[in-house]
N, C-alpha and C positions, 0 to 999 in steps of 0.2 A: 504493500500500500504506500503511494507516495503522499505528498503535502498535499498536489492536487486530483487524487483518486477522489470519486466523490462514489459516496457508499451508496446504495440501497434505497435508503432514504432519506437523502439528497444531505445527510451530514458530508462533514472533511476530515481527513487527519491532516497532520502538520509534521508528524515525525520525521521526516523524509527530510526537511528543514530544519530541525534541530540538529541533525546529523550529521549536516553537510553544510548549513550557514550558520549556526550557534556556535561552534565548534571555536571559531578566529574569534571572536566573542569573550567565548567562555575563558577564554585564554589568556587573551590581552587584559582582562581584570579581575583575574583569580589573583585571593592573595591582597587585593587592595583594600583588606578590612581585618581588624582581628577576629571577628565570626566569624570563623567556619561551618560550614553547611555540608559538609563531606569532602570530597577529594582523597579519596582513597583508592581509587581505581575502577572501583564501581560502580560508586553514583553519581560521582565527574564533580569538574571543580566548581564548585557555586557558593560564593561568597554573598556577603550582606552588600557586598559595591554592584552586583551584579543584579540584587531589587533597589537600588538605589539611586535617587538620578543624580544629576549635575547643573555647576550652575553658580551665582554667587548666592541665592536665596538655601542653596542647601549646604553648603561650604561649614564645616566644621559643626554639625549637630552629633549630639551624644548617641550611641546605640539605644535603637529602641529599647523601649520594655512589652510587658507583655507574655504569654505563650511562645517560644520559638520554636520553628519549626523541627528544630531537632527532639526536642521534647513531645512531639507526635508521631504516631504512630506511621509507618512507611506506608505511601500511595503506593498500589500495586493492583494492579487490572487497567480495565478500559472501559472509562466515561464517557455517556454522550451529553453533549453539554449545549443548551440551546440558549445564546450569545444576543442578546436585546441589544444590538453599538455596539457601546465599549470604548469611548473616548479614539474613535479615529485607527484600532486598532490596538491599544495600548493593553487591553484587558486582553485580548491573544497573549503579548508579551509574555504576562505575568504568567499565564498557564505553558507556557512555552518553559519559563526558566523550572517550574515542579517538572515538568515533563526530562527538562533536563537533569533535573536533581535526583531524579527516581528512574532508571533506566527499565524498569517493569510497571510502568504507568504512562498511560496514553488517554485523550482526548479524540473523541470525533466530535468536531462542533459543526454546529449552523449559525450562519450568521446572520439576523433582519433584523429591523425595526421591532422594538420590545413590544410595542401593539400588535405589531403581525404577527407573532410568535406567541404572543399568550393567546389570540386568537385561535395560533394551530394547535397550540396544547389541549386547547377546552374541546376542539372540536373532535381532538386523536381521541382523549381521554373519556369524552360521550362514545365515541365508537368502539371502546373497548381499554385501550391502554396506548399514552403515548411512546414513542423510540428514543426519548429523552430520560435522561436520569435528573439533570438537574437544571434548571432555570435561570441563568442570569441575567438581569436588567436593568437600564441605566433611569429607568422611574418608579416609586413605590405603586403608581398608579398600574401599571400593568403586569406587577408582583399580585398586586390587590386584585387584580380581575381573575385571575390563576386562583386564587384560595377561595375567592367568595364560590368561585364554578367547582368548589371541594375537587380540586385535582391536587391538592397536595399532600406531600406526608410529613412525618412529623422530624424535623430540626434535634441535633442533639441538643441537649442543656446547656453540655461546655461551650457552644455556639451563642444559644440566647444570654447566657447570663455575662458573656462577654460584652455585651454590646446593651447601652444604656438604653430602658427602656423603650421611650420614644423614638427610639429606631428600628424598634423590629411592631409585628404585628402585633396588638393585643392579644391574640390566642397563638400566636409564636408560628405561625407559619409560613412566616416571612422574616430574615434579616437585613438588617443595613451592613454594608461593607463598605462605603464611602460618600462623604458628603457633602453637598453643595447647597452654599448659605446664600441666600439673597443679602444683598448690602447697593451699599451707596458708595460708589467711586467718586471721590472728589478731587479738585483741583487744589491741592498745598499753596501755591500762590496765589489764591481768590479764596478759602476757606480753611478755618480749622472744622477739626471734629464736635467743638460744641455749637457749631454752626447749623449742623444737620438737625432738624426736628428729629426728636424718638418716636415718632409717629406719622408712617407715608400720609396719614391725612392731613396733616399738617402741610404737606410739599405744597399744594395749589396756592396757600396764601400767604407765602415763604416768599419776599421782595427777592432775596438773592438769588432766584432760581427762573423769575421769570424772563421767558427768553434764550435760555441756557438750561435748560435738564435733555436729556436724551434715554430715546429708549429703543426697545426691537419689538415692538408687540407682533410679529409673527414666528418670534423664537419659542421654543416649547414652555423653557424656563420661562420667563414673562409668565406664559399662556398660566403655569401651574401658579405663578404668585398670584394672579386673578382670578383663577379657582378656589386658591387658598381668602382672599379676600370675601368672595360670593359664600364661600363655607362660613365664613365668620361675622358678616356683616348686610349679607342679603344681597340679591340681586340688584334694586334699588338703588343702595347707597353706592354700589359699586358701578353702576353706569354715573352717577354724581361726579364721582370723585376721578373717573374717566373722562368725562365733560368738562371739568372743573380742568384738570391738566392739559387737555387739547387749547380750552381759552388760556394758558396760562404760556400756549407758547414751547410745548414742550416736542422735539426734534424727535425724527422716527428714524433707525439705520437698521440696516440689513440683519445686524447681528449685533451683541455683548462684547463680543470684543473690539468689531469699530465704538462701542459707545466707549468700554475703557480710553481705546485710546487715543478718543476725541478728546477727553478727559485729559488727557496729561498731554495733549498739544494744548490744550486752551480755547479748543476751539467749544466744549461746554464746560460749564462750573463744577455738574456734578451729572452723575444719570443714574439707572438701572439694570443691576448686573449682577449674575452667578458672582462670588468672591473670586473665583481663581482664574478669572481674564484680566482682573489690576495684576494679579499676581505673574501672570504669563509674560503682559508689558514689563513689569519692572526687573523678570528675569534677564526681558531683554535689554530692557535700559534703565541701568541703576539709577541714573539721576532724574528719571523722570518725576514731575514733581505730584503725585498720585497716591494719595491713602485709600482707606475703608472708613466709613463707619456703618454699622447696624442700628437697625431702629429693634426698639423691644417687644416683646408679643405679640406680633402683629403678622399681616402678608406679607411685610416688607422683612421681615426676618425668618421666613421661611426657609426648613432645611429640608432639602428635599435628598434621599437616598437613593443610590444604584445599590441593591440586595439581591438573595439568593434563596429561592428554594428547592427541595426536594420534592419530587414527584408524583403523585400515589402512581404506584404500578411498576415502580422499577425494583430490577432484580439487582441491586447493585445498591441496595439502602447503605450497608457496614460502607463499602468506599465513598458513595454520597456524604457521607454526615463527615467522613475525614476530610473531603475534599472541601467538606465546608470552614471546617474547623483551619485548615491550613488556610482559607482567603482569610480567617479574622487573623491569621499568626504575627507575632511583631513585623517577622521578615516582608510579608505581603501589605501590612498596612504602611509599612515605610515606602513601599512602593506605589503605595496610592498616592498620599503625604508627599513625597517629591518628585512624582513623573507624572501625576496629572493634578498637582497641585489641589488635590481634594481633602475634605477634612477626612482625618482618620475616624475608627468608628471605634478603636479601642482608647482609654485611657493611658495609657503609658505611650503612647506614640505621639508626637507633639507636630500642628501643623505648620508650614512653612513660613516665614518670611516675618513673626512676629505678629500672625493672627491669634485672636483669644484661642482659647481650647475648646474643645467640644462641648464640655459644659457652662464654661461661661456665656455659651449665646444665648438667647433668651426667645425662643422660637414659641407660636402659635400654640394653643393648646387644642390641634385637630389628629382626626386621625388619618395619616396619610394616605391611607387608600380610598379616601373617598377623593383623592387629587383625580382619580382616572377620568370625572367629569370634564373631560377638556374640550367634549361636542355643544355643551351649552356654554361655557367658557366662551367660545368662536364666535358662537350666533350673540353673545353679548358685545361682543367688541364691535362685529360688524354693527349692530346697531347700535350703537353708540358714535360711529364712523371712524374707526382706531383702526380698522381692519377697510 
């Protein structure tokens, strides 16, 4: 089977790859950590540099803490792993380096759009049983449509109680493994931090924003803060405070990361944005002059999770639950924490660049799966004329 044999059922392996391009890799920065992760001849050389990224935002941080992966139990068989994204490819990565760390553990994955794939799950799992073992996706909302359709199974412990509360499912059938905070990117030479209202309602009648705030309202993120809003404030106040922003003058781009780093040219004071697109500009350029701040309980502090479940009907539970177990591991959430600049989901892994921790945000008190509503979401913004 190569990287691109495509199985049966229309999953991939990737081994073929590991074998032949991880290899110069594996090599060039084995060693450049005092973790070791094996290298003994067996399960090849894979160091903590090798889940680690690069960069000045990551440049001298302490060894995780946490679960390490050597402290679990060895992946061995073959998972099918159905792939919601993944940051551009990044979440292949990370399964690629266990793949390489465990020479008797293999992945066939599929890769689409988290809505299309819990879609397929529901529909395998009504016809009998899906060819998936385990579920990956980069929104709670379409983890959330997977467990309400009862196609899941049950999460080990070690997994749920790693991970705080409010990022896994209230009956545990779903975990967070990385997380993305809404915040406010501002401009350091037109604003401090006590500049930003603690409260997006407050933004509309905020002098230093009018004419200058930026946002993407057809990026997903957005879409889910205004679900998050409509969950917590009504339908109502939420085309208001939408109305209220369009008269207030506020810029529309393509995406979060031109709003960042519209933001640190100057060209807006402040906008609307995932945390880790200021974080991606400022990787690139230290001096840009771009903070964060957060607003408190609110949509505008919205953490939204890429999580994991397992599958009712797979024959491969004992590996599923390790394989869960190893994404919460220190080694893997370091990897989220510096290669896609995500919040970690465990405590002892600290996020990049001089963000709060995971617990000091101060997020919504909903329950993320009810974010999947992003078809009324749509039809709000269009009418409202945001869309």
């Amino acid at each position: 089977m190569t990287d691109d044999d495509t199985l049966s059922d229309g999953t991939r392996s990737r081994r073929r790859f590991l074998q032949f391009g991880g290899a110069t890799a594996a090599a060039a920065l084995a060693g450049c950590s005092g973790l070791s992760l094996g290298g003994d001849g067996d399960t090849g050389p894979v160091s903590l540099s090798d889940f680690r990224g690069s960069g000045p935002l990551v440049a001298q941080r302490p060894d995780p803490g946490g679960t390490s992966i050597e402290d679990l139990p060895a992946l061995e068989g073959e998972l099918t792993l159905y792939l919601g994204g993944g940051e551009g490819g990044l979440y292949l990565d990370l399964i690629e380096l266990l793949e390489r760390r465990y020479p008797d553990f293999t992945t066939n994955h599929r890769l689409e759009a988290s809505s299309d794939l819990a879609n397929t799950i529901i529909e395998e799992v009504d016809a009998g049983q899906s060819p998936a073992d385990v579920f990956m996706a980069v929104d709670a909302g379409s983890l959330g449509a997977v467990a309400n359709a009862g196609a899941t199974a049950a999460l080990p412990e070690e997994a749920l109680s790693a991970v705080p509360e409010e990022f896994q499912d209230e009956q545990g059938r779903w975990v967070g493994i990385a997380g993305r905070a809404r915040a406010i990117p501002y401009n350091t030479n037109e604003l401090s931090a006590s500049d930003v209202p603690a409260s997006v309602q407050d933004f509309p009648e905020t002098g230093a924003f009018q004419d200058s705030l930026g946002w993407a309202p057809t990026y997903s993120a957005f879409q889910s803060f205004v679900t998050a809003m409509r969950l917590i404030r009504g339908d109502e106040e939420t085309r208001a405070w939408l109305q209220a922003m369009l008269d207030a003058g506020i810029s529309e781009y393509p995406d979060e990361f031109r709003v960042s780093n519209a933001v640190a040219d100057g060209e807006l004071v402040a906008g609307f944005a995932n945390h880790y697109y200021s974080q991606r500009v400022k990787s690139a350029r230290q001096d840009a002059p771009l903070d964060l701040a957060f607003t408190e309980g609110d949509a505008g502090a919205l953490v939204n999770v890429s999580g994991l479940e397992i599958l009712q009907g797979t024959q491969n539970s004992e590996l599923a639950a390790n394989f869960v177990r190893h994404i919460l591991s220190a080694e893997a959430q370091e990897f989220f924490a510096t290669r896609t600049f995500a919040y970690p989901m465990i405590p002892g892994v600290q996020p990049v660049g001089g963000l709060p921790t995971i617990d000091e945000l101060d997020p919504p008190d909903i329950d993320l799966t009810e974010l999947a509503d992003v078809a009324g979401t749509v039809d709000l913004l269009r009418e409202a004329g945001v869309l």
